[in-house]
N, C-alpha and C positions, 0 to 999 in steps of 0.2 A: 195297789191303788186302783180303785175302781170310780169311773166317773159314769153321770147319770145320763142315760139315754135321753131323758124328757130336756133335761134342761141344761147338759153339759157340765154342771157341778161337780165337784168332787163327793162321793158318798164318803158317810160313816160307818163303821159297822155298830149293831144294837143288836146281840145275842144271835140268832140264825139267820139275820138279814140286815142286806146295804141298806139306809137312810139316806134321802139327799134331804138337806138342810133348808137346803132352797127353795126347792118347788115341793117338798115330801114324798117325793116320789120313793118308791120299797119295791125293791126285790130280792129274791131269796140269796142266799149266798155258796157259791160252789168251792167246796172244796180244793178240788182236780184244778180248778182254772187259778185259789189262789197260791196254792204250793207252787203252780208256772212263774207269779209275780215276783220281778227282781224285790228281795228285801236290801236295806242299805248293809247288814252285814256278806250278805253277796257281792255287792259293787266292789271295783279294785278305786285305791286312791291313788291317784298318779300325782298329787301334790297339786299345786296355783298351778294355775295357767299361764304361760309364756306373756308377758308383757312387751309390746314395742315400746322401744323408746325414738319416742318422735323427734326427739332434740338432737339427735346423731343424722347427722347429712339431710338437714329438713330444706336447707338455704335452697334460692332460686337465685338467678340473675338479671337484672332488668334495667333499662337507662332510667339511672336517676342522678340531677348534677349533685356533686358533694357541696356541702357548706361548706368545707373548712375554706379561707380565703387566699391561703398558696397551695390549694390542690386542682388542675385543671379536669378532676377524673369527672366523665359523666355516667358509667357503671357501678352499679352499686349490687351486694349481693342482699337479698331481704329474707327474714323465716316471720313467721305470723307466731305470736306468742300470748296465750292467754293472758287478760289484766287480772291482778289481785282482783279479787272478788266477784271473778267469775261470768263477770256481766256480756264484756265481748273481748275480741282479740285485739292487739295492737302489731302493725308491721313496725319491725325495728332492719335498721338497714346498715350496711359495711361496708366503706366505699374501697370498688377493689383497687383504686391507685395507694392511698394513703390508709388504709387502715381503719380511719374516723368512725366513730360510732355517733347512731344518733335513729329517732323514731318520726314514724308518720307525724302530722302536726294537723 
């Protein structure tokens, strides 16, 4: 892959010389420098990339009083979870005496 001095673009090759598309900028094409060029049948495929999963041990702790109306807990544990559709996150919270679930309001 060869990119254009003038303007940064990627060139094309057009028979004995790079094309940039962009600005037209041309210059000749070397041989020696492109047998150096990684081709993709050179590269190794080492498969996807490792994914985190953010949902394994995301929780924090923080005072929050529970709802429930016979739990005195004021600790509660929260993870921040994206809303269907993407828009923003919602804190959903656990209260650690009782168990109760339930979300920011």
């Amino acid at each position: 892959m060869q990119f254009c001095d003038a303007c940064g673009s990627m060139m094309h090759t057009e028979d004995e010389r790079w094309v940039c598309r962009a600005c037209e900028n041309v210059e000749p094409r070397d041989s020696q420098a492109e047998a150096a060029m990684a081709t993709r049948e050179g590269q190794r495929d080492d498969g996807a990339p490792a994914v985190a999963d953010t949902t394994q041990d995301a929780t924090e702790t923080m005072q929050e009083p529970c709802p429930a109306d016979d739990c005195d807990g004021d600790r509660a544990d929260y993870e921040m979870m994206p809303k269907p559709g993407g828009s923003y996150e919602v804190r959903l919270f656990t209260c650690v005496e009782c168990g109760r679930k339930w979300r920011e309001s």
